[in-house]
Backbone bond lengths (Angstrom), bond angles and torsions (degrees), N, CA, C in turn:
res aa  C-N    CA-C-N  psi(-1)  N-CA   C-N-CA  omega(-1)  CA-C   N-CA-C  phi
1 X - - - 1.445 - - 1.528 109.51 -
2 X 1.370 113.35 140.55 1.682 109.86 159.40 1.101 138.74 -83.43
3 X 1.340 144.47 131.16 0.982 131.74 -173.96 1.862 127.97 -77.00
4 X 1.066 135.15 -160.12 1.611 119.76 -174.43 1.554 106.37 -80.38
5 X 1.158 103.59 -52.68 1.679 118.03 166.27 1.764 112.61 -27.70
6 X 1.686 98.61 -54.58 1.495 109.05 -176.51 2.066 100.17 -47.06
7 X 1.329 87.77 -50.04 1.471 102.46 -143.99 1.663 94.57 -69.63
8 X 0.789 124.29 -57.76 1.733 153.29 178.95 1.558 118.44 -31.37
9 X 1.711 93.24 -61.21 1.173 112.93 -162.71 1.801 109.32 -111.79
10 X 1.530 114.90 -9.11 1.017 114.01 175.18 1.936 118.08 87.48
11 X 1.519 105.83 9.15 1.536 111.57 174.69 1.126 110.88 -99.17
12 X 1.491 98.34 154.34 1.365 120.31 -136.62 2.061 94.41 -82.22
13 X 1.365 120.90 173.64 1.444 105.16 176.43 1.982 88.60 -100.32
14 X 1.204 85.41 145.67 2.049 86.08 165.52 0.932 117.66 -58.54
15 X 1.460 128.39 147.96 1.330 158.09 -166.38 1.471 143.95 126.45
16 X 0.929 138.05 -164.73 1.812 122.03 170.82 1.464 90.91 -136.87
17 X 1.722 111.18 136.17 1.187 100.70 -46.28 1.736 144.21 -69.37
18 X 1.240 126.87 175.62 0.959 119.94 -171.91 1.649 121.73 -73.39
19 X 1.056 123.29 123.75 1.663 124.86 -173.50 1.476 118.11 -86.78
20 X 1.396 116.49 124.57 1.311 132.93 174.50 1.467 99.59 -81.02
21 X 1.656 117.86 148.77 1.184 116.13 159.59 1.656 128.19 -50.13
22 X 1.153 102.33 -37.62 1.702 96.66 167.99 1.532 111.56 -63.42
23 X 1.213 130.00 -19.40 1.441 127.15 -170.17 1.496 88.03 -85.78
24 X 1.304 129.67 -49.31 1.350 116.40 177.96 1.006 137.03 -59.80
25 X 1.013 123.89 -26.00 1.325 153.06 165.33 1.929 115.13 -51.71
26 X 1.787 97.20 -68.64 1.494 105.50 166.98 1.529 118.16 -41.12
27 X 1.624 108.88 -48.80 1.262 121.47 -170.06 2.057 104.35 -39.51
28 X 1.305 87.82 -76.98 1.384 114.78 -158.98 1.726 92.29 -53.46
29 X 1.145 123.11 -50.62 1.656 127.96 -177.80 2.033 90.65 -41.37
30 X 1.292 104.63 -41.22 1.412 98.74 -158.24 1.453 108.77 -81.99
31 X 1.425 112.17 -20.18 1.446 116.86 -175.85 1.317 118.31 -83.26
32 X 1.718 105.92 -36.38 1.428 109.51 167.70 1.399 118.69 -67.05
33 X 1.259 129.97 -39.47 1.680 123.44 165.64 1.412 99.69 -51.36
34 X 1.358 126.00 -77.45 1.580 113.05 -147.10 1.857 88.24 -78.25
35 X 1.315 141.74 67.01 1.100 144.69 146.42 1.695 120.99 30.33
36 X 1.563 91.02 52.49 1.646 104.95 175.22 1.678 104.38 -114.83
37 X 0.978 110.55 1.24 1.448 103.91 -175.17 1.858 85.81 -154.73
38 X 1.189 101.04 140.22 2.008 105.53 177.84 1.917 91.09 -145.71
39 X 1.356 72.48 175.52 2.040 70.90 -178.95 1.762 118.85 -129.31
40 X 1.805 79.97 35.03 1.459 74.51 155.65 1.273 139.06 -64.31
41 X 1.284 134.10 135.12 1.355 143.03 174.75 1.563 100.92 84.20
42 X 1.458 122.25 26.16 1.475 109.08 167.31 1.597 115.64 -99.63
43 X 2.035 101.11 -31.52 1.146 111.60 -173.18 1.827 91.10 -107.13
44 X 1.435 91.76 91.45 1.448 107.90 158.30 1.471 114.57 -150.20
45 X 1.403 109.42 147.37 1.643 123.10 -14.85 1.185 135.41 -56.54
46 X 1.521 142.93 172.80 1.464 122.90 137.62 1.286 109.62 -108.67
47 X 1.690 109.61 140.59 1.417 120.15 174.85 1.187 108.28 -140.65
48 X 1.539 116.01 159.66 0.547 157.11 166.48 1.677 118.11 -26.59
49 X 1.408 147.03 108.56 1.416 128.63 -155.28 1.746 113.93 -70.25
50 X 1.375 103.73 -28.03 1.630 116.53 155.09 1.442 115.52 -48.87
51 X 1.267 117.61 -17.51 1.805 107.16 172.50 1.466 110.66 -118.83
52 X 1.307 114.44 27.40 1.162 127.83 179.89 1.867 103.03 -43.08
53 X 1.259 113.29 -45.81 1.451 113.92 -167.19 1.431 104.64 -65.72
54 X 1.250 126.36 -30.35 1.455 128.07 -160.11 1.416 97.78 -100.71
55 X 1.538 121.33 -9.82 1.754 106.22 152.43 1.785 116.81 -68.69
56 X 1.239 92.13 -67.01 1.615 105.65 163.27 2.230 102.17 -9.78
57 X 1.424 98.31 -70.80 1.731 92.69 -159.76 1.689 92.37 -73.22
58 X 1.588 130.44 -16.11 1.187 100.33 -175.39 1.579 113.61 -90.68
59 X 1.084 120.23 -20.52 1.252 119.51 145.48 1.349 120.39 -41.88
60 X 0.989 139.01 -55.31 1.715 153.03 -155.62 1.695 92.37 -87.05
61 X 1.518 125.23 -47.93 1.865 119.76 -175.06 0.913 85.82 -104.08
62 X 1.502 166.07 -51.99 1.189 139.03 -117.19 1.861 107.34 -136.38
63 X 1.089 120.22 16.98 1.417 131.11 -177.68 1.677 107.68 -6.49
64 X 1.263 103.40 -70.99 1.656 120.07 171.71 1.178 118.66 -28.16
65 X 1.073 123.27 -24.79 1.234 123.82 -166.18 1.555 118.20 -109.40
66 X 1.442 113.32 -35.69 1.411 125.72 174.54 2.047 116.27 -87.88
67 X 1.281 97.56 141.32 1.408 89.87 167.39 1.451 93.36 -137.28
68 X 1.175 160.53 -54.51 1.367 148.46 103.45 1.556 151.44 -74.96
69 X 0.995 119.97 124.46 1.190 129.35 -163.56 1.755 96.13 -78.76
70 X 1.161 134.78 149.82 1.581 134.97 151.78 1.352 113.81 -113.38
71 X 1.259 141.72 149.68 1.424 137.75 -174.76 1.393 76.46 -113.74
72 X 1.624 101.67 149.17 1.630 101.99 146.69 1.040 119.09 -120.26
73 X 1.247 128.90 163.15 1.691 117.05 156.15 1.467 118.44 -87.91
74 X 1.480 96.55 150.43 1.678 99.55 -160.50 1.391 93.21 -109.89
């Protein structure tokens, strides 16, 4: 992953070789097509855009638990 600095400022992430955010970026584009990386369990929960408020507090009490929320439309 890059950090904000990476992203921001254009430095490279450590390693040999060294990774630009666009290289990270390509990577992951490439991993998610050929189905080495999926995102299950990143976009959780999904709700409903009618419970939009009750993402809001689980974000706000429940940090641990969310890493993205998705609204959908129903």
């Amino acid at each position: 992953m890059a950090s904000l600095p990476a992203l921001a400022w254009n430095n490279p992430v450590r390693g040999t070789p060294p990774l630009y955010a666009k290289d990270l970026q390509e990577m992951v584009a490439r991993d998610f097509a050929a189905g080495t990386i999926t995102p299950d369990g990143i976009l959780n929960p999904t709700l409903s855009f009618r419970d939009a408020e009750h993402a809001v507090t689980l974000i706000a009490d429940e940090p641990q638990r969310v890493i993205k929320v998705l609204l959908r439309h129903d």
